[in-house]
C-alpha positions as CSV (number, residue, x, y, z in Angstrom):
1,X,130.0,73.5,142.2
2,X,129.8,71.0,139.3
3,X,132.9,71.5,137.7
4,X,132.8,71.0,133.6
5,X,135.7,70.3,131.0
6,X,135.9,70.5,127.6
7,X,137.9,68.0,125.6
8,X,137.8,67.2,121.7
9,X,134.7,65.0,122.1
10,X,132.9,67.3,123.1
11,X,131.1,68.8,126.9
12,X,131.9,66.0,129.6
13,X,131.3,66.4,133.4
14,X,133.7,65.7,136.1
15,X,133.8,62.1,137.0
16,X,134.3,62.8,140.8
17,X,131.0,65.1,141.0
18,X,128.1,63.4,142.3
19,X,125.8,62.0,139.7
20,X,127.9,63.0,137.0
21,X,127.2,61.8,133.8
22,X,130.5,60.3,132.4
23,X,129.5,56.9,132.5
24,X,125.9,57.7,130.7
25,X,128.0,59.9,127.8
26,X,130.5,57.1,126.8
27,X,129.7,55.6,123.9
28,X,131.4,51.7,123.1
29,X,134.5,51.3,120.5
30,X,132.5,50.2,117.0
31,X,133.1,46.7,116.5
32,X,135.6,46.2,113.3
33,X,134.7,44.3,110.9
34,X,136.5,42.6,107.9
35,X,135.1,43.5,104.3
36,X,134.0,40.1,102.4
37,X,136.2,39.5,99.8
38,X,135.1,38.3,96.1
39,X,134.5,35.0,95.1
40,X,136.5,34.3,92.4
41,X,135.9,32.3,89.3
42,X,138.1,29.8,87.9
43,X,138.4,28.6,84.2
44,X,140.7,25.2,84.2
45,X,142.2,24.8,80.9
46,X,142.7,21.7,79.2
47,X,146.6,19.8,79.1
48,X,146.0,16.4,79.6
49,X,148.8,15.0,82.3
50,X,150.1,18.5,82.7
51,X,146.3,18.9,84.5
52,X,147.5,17.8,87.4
53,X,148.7,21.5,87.9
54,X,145.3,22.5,88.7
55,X,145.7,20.2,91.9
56,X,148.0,22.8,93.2
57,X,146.4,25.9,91.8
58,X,142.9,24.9,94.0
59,X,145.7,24.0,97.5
60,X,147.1,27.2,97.2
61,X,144.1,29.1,96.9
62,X,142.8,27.4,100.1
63,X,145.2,28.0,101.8
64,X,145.0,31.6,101.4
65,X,141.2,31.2,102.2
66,X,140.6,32.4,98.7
67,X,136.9,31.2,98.4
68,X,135.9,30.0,94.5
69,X,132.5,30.4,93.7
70,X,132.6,29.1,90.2
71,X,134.2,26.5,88.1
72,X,134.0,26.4,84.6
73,X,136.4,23.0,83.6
74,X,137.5,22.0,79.8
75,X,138.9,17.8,79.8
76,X,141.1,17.4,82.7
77,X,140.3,20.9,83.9
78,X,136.5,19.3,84.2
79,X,138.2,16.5,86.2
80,X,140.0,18.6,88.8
81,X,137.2,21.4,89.7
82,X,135.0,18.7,89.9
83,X,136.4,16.7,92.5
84,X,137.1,19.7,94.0
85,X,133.6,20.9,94.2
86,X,132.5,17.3,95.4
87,X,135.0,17.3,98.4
88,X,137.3,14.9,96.7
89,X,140.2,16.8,95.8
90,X,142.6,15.2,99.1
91,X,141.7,11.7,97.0
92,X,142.5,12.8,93.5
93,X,146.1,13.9,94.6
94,X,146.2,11.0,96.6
95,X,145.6,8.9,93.3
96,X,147.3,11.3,90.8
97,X,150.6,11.0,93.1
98,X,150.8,7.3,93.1
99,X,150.6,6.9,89.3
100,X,153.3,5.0,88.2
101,X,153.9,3.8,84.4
102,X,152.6,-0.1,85.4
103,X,149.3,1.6,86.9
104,X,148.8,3.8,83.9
105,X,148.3,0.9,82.0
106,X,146.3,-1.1,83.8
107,X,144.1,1.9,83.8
108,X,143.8,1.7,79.9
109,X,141.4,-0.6,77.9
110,X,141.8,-1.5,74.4
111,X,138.7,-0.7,72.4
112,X,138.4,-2.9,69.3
113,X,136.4,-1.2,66.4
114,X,135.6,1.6,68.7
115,X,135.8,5.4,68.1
116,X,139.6,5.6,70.2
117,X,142.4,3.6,71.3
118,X,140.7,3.2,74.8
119,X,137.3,2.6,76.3
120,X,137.4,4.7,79.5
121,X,135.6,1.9,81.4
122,X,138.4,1.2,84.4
123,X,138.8,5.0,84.5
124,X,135.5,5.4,84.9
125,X,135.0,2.8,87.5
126,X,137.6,4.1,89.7
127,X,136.1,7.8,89.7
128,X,132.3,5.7,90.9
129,X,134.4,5.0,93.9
130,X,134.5,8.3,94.8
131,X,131.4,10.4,92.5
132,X,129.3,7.5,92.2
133,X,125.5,8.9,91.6
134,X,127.1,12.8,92.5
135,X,125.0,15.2,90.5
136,X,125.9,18.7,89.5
137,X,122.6,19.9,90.9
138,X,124.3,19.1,94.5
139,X,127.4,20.8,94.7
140,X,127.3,23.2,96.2
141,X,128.8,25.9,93.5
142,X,128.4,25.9,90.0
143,X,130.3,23.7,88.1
144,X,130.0,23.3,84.2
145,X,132.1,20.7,81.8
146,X,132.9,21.9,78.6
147,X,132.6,19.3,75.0
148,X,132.0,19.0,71.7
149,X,129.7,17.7,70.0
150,X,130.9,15.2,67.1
151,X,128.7,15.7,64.6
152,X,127.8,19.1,64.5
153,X,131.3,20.7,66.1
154,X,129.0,22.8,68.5
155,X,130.4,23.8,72.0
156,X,128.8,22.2,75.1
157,X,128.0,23.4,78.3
158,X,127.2,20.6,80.8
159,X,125.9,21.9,83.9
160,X,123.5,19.8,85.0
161,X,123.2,15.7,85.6
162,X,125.9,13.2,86.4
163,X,128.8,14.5,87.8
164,X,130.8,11.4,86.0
165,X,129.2,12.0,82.8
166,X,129.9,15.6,81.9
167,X,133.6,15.1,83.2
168,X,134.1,11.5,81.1
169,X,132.6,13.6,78.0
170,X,134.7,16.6,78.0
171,X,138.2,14.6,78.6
172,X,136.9,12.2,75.5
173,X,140.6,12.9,73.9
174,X,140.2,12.5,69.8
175,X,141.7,9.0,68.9
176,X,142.5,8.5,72.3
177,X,138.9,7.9,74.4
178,X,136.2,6.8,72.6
179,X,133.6,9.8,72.9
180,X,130.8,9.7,75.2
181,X,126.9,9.4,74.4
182,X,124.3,11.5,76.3
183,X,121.4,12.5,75.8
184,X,121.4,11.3,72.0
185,X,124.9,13.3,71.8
186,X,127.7,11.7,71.0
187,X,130.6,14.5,72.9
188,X,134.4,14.4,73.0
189,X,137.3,16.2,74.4
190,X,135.9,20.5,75.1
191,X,139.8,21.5,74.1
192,X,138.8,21.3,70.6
193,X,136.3,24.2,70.9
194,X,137.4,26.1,73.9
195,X,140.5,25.0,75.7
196,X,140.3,27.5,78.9
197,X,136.4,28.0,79.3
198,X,136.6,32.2,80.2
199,X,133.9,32.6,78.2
200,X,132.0,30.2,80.3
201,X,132.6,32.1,83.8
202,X,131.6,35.3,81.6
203,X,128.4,34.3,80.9
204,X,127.4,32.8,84.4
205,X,128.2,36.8,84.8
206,X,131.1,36.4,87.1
207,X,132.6,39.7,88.2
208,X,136.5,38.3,88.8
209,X,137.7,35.5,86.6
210,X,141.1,33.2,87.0
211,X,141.8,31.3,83.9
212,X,144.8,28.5,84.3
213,X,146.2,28.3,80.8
214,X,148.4,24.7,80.9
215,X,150.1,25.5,77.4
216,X,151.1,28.7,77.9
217,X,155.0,28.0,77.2
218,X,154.6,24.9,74.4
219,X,155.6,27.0,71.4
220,X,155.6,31.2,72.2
221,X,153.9,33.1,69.3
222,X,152.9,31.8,66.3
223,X,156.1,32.3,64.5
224,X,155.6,32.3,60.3
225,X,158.6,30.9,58.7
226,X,159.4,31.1,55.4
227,X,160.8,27.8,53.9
228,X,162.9,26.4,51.0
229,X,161.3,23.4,49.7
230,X,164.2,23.2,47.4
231,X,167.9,22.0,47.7
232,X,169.5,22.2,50.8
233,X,171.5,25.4,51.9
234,X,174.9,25.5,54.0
235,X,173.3,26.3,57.1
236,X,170.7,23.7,57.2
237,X,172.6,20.6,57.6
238,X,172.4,19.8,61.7
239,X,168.8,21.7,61.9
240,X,167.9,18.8,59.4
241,X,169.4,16.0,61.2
242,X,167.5,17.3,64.9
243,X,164.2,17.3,62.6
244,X,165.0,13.2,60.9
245,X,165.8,12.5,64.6
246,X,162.7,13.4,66.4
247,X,160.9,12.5,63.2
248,X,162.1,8.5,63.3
249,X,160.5,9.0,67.1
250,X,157.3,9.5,66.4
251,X,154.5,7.4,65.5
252,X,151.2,7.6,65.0
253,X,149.9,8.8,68.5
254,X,153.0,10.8,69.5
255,X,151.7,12.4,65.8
256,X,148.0,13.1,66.6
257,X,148.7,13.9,70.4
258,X,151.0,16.6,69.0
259,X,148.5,17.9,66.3
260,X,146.5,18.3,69.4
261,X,148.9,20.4,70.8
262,X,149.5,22.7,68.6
263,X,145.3,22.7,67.7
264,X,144.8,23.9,71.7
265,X,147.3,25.9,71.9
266,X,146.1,28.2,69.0
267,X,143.1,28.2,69.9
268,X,143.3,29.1,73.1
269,X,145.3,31.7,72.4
270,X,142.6,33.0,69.7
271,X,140.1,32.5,72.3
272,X,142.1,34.5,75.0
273,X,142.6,37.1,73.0
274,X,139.2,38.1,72.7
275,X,138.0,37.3,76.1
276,X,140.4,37.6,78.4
277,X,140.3,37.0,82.0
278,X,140.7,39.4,85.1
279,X,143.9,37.2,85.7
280,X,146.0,34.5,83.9
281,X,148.1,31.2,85.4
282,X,150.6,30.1,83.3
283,X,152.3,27.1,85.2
284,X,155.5,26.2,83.4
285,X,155.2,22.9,82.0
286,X,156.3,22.5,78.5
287,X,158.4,19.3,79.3
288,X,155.5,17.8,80.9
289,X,154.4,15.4,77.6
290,X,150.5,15.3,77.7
291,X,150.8,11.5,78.3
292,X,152.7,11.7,81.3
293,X,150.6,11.3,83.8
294,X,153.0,9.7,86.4
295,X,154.7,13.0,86.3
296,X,151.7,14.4,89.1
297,X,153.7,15.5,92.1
298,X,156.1,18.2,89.4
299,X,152.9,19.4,87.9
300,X,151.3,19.9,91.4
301,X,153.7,21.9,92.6
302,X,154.4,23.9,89.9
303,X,150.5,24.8,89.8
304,X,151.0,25.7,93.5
305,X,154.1,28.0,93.1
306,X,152.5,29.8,90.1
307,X,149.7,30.6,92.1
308,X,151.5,31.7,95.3
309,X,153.7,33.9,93.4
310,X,150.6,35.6,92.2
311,X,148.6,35.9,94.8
312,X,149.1,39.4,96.1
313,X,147.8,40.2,92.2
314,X,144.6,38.2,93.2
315,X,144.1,40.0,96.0
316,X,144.4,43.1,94.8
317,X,142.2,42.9,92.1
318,X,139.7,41.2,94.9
319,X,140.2,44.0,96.4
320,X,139.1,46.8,93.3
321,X,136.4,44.5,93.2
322,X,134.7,45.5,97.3
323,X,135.2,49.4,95.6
């Protein structure tokens, strides 16, 4: 007699019965699979030297198998993603870490009568070592280079043609590089209109966006003082002897490279403000001087721990983004 059991499953017959069906009822495990995560979006502020940061922002974020679908890069921002995006990013660290204060300056060439201190050219050549005749059309994301245009003061999206153009036109520094022509443009540094490009990701409609703010800690809140332009009070004497100090330090560039500072800084946080993104990296850097480039490998890593310690934020919100 076929002898039948009953078990949470369901009716099964008895294994050891001729012709029972036990094997013809089992149904295989379901095979497991892992939900894709969201591409993320990255905006890559500008900073100048303290840019190297974003070098260690993009290794950590590999490392964790984070994939970025987008960059949106202002000045050296545009540098970093897009070497990144090309597949040069191992080179660019490579080069960034060897800087010394000799090869800075034998990367800079005097302009004479031109619109900045510097042509660009020998910069320019060494990047056509690595991006020579690189398109944006074939990377393989979407990368766009944020300017400004000099004449009219509008914002510029570069997201198509050279690779070495757009990134030359949106790290044109004021005073510093002389700004780029294209296509009957003439474009300088992006910082000057939109230092971390979230609005830029936002528009591409990009659901999670990462903006890497590189001037974060330069000055806190825009503090109002109220000042004495009068004679000077009791309490004033060593504050004003720390102000003629720094004062007698500075000429003319450490001047405009500081207006440009405090320009970027505002802005950004004016910008921020009204767009803000899904998550913010604020790698600490305010004694990293925008013209110390040989200062790489401390900005590197301070990019990478910023975003290793918040990466189980990231991956949350990656997470809310699969619901």
């Amino acid at each position: 007699m076929l002898n039948w059991t009953f078990n949470r499953s369901g009716i099964t017959a008895d294994a050891s019965a001729p012709g029972g069906p036990s094997h013809a009822l089992s149904v295989p495990p379901p095979i497991e699979t892992k939900p894709q995560k969201s591409k993320i979006a990255l905006a890559l502020g500008g900073g100048a030297a303290r840019g190297w940061a974003h070098i260690g922002v993009l290794k950590a974020l590999d490392e964790e198998g984070i994939e970025v679908g987008m960059i949106a890069g202002t000045s050296i921002g545009a540098l970093v993603g897009g070497c990144y995006l090309a597949g040069k990013l191992d080179e660019l660290e490579t080069f960034a870490r060897s800087l010394t204060m000799r090869r800075i300056a034998g990367l800079l060439d005097f302009a004479i009568g031109g619109g900045g201190l510097f042509g660009g050219l020998r910069l320019t050549k060494r990047m056509q070592e690595h991006l020579q005749d690189m398109s944006i059309e074939n990377l393989d994301r979407t990368f766009v280079a944020v300017a400004t245009e000099v004449n009219s003061g509008h914002e510029v999206w570069i997201g198509q043609g050279s690779l070495i153009t757009a990134i030359r036109a949106s790290y044109a520094l004021p005073g510093i590089f002389e700004p780029v022509k294209c296509n009957n443009r003439t474009l300088m540094d992006g910082a000057l209109v939109n230092p971390v490009p979230v609005s830029v990701c936002r528009a591409h409609e990009q659901q999670l966006v990462v903006a890497v703010n590189l001037n974060y800690d330069l000055y806190g809140r825009s503090a109002v003082i109220k000042h004495n332009a009068g004679s000077q009070t009791a309490e004033q004497p060593q504050m004003q002897k720390q102000q003629e100090g720094q004062a007698g330090r500075m000429g003319m560039t450490s001047v405009m490279v500081q207006a440009f500072n405090i320009i970027q800084d505002r802005i950004s946080r004016a910008r921020l403000a009204g767009d803000p993104p899904d998550l913010a990296l604020h790698p600490k850097l305010n004694d990293i001087g925008l013209s110390e480039f040989h200062r790489a490998g401390e900005a590197i890593d301070r990019g990478y721990h910023e975003t290793k310690s918040k990466l189980s934020e990231l991956q949350r919100l990656q997470d809310v983004m699969l619901r």
